[in-house]
Backbone bond lengths (Angstrom), bond angles and torsions (degrees), N, CA, C in turn:
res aa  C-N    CA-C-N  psi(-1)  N-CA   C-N-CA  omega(-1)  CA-C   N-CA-C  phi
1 X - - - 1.446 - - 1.523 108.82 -
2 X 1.232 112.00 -63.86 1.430 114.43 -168.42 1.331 139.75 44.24
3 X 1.467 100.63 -21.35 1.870 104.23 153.27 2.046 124.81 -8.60
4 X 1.061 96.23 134.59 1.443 91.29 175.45 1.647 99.34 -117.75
5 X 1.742 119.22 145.64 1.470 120.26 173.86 1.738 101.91 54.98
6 X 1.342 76.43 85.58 1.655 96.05 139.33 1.544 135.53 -140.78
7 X 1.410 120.06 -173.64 1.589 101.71 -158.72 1.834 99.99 -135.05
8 X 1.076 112.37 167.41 1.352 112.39 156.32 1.540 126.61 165.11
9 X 1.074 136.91 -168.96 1.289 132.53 -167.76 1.498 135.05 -170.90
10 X 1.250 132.89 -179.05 1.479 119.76 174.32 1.922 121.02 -69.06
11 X 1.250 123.25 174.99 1.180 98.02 158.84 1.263 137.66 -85.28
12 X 1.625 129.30 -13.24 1.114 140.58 157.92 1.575 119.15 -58.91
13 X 1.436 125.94 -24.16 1.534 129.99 172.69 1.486 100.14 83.14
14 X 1.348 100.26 26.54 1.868 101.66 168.58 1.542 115.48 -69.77
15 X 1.683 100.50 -44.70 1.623 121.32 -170.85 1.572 119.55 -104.99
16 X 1.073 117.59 98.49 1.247 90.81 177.64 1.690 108.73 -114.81
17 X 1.437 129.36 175.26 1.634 139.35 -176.50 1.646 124.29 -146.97
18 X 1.012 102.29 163.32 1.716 107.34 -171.98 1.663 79.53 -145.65
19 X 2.012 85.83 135.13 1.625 82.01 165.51 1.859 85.06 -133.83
20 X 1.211 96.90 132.28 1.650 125.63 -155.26 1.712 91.69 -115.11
21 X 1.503 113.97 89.71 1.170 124.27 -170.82 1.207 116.30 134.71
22 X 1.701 118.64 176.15 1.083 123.79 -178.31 1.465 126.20 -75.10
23 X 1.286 130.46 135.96 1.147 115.86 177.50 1.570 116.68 -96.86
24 X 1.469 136.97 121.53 1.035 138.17 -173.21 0.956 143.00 -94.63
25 X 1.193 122.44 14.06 1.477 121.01 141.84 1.748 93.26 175.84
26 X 1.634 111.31 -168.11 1.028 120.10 -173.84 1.917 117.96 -153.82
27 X 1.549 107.10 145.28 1.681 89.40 -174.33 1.705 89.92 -162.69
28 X 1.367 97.55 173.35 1.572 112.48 -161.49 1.915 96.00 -112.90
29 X 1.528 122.96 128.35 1.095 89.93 -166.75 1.806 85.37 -131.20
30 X 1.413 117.21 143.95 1.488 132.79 -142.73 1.611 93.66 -102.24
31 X 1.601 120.47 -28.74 1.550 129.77 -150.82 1.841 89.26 -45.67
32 X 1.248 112.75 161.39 1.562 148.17 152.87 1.748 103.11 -39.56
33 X 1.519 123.13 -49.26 1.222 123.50 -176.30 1.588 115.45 -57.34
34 X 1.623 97.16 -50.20 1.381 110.90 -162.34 1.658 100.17 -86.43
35 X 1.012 116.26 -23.82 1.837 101.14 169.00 1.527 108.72 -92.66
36 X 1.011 129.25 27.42 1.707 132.59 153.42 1.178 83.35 -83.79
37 X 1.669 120.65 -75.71 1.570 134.36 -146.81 1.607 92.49 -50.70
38 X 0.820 119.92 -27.99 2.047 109.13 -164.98 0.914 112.94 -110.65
39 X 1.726 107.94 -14.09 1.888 115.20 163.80 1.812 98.93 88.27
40 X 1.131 114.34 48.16 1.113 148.68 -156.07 1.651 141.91 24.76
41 X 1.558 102.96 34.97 1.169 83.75 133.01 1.554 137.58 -137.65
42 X 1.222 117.69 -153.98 1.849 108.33 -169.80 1.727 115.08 -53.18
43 X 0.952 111.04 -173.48 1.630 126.34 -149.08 1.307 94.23 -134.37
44 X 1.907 115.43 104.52 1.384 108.92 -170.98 1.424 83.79 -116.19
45 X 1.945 107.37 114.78 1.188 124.76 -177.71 1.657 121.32 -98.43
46 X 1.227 142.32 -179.90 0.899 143.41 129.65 1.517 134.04 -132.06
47 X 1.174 123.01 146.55 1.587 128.01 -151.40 1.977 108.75 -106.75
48 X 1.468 113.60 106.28 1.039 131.90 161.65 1.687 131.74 -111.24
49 X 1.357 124.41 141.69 1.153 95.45 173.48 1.626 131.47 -91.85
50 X 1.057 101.28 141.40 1.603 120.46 170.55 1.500 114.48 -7.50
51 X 1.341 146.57 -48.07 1.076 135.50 154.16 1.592 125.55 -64.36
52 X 1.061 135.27 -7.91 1.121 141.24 169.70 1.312 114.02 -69.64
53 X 1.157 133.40 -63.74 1.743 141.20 158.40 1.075 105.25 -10.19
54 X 1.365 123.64 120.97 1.640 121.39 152.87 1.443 94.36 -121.64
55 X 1.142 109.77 133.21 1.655 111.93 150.45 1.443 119.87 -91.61
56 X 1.738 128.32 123.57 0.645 118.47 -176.44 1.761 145.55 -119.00
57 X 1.769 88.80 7.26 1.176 119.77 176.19 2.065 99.77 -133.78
58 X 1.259 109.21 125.60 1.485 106.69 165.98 1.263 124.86 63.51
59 X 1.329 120.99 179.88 2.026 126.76 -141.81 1.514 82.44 -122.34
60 X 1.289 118.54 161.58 1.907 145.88 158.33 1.552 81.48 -98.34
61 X 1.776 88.07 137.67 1.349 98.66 118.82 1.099 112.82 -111.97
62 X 1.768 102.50 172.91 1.355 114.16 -173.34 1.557 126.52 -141.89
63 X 1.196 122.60 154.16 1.309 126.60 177.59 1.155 149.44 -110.33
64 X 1.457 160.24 45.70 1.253 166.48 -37.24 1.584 95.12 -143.63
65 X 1.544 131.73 146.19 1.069 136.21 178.52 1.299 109.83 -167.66
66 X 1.257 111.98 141.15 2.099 111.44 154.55 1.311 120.90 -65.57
67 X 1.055 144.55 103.88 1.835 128.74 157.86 1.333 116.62 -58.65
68 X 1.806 101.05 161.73 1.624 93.47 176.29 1.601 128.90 -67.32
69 X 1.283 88.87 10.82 2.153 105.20 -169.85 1.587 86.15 -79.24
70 X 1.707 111.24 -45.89 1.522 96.27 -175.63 1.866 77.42 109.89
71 X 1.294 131.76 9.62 1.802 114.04 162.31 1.672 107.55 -90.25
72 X 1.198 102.55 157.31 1.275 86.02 149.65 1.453 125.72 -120.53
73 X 1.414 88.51 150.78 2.402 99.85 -162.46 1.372 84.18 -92.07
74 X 1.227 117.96 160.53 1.714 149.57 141.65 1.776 99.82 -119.44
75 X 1.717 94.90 113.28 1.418 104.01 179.49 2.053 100.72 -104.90
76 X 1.064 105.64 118.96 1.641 118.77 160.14 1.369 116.52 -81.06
77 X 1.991 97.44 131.52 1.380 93.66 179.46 1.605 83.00 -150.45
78 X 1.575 115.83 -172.70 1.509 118.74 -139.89 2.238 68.18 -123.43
79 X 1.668 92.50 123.77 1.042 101.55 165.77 1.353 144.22 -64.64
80 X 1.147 108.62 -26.19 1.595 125.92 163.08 1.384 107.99 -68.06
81 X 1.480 118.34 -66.49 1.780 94.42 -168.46 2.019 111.00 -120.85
82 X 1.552 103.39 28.00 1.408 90.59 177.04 1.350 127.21 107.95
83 X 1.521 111.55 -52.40 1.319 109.74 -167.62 1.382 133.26 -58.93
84 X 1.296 122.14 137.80 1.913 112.93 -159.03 1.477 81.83 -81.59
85 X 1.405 104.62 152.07 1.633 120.90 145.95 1.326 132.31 -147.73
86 X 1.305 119.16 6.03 1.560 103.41 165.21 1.663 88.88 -158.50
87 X 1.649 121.09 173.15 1.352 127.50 165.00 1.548 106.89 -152.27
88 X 1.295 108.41 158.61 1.239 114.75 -164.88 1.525 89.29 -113.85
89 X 1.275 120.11 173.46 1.810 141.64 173.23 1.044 128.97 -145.22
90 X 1.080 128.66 102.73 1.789 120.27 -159.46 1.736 103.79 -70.18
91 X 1.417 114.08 -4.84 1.440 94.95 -169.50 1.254 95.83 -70.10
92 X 1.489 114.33 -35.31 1.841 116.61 -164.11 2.201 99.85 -136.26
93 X 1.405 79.60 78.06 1.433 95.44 155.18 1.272 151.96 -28.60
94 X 1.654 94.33 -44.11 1.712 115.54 169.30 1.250 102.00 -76.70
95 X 0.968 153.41 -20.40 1.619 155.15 -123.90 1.860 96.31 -138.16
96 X 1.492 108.70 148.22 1.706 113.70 177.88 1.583 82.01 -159.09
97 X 1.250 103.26 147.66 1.702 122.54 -170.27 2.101 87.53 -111.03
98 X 1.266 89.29 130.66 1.846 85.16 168.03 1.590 106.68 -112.75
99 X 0.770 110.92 134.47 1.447 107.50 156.82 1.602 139.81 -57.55
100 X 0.847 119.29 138.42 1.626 117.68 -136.72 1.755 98.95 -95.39
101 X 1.958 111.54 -27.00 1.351 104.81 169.05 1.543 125.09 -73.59
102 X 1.360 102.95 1.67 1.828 114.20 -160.74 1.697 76.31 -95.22
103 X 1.273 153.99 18.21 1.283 140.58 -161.28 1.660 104.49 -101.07
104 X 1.065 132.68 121.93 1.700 112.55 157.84 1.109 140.32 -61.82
105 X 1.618 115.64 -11.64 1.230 127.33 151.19 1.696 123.40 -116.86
106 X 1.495 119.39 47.58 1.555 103.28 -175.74 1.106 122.46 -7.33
107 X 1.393 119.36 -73.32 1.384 136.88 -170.58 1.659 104.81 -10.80
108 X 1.512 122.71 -51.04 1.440 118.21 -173.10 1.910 108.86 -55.13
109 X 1.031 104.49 -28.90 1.954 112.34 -173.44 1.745 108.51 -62.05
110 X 1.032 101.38 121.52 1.933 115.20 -167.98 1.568 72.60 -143.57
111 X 1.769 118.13 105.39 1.006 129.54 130.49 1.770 134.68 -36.74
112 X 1.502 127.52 91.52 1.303 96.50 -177.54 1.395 124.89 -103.05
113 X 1.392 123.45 19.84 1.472 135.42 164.20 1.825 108.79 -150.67
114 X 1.305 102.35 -176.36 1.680 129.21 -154.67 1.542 93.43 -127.60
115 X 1.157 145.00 103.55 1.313 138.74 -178.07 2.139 105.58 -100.73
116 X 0.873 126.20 168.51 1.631 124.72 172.78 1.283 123.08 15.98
117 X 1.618 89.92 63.03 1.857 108.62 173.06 1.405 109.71 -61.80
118 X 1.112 129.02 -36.49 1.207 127.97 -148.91 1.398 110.98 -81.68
119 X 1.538 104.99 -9.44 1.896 119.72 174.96 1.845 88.79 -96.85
120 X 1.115 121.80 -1.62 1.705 106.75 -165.86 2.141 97.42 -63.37
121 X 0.631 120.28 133.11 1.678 127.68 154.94 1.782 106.21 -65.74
122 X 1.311 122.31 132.36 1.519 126.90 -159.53 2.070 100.92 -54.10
123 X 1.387 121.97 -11.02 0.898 113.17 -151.68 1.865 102.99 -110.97
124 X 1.138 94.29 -12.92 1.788 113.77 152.54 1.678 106.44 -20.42
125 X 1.178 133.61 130.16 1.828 114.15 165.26 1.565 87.71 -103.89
126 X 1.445 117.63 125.28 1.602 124.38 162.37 1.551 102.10 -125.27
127 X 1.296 94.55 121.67 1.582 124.90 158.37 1.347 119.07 -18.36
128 X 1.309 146.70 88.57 1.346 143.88 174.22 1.539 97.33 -38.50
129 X 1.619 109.56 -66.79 1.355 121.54 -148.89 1.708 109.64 -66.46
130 X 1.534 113.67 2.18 1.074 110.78 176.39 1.861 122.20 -119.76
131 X 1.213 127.73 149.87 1.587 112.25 -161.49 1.976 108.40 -70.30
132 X 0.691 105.55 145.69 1.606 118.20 179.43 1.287 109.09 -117.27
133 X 1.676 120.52 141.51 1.352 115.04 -159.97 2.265 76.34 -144.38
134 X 1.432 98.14 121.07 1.446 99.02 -176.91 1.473 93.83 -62.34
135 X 1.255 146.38 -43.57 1.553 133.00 -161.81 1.910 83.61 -115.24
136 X 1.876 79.78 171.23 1.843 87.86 173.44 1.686 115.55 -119.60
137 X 0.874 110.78 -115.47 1.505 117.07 -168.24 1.988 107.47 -51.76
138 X 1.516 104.28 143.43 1.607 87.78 -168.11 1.935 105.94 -82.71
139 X 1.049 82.81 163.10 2.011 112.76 -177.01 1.910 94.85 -50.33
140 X 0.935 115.89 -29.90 1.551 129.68 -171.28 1.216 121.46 -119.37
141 X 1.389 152.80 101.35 0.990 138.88 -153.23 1.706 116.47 -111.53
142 X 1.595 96.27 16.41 1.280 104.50 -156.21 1.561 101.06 -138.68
């Protein structure tokens, strides 16, 4: 992707964000967590860092959880009507995953991997042409 400045928000126009910087890459992620969050299916994210985010209209709420990596996420979503848009990971702090439908222009999101296939349900569509890793982020980050 590498795009710099992009924008986006909830669907109600409660939340809105500027991410003021580069965005660094992008991936589809299959885990059990993220197909609750999308109501089942995968979680088409994209990866910026943590200072880049501005919110510039309105509050997250948020939700605290373990993943099966063993991090723990804080997922943001727009309190009025739901919509997820960003999550945090304690393995990698600097780093916040956005969600790629919260975007005002999707179109920029070029998935370039398949993260926690092995939670995918057969009806998942994953990319041949792109690498797939059955688990995601490692247990150790160090």
């Amino acid at each position: 992707m590498g795009q710099n400045n992009a924008e986006g928000g909830c669907l109600c126009g409660a939340i809105r964000y500027k991410i003021n910087g580069k965005i660094l890459g992008a991936a589809v992620c299959h885990c059990r967590d993220c197909q609750y969050v999308c109501g089942g299916a995968p979680s088409y994210v994209f990866l910026v860092t943590a200072q880049s985010l501005e919110i510039t209209k309105g509050e997250t709420a948020s939700f605290r959880s373990t993943a099966d990596s063993g991090a723990i996420r804080i997922r943001h979503f727009c309190k009025a009507c739901g919509t997820p848009l960003f999550a945090e990971n304690s393995f990698y702090p600097d780093v916040l995953s956005i969600k790629a439908g919260s975007l005002d222009d999707p179109s920029i999101y070029k998935p370039a991997a398949h993260f926690w296939t092995k939670s995918a349900p057969n009806w998942h569509c994953i990319d041949p042409d792109l690498p797939s890793l059955p688990e995601g982020e490692s247990r150790d980050p160090k």
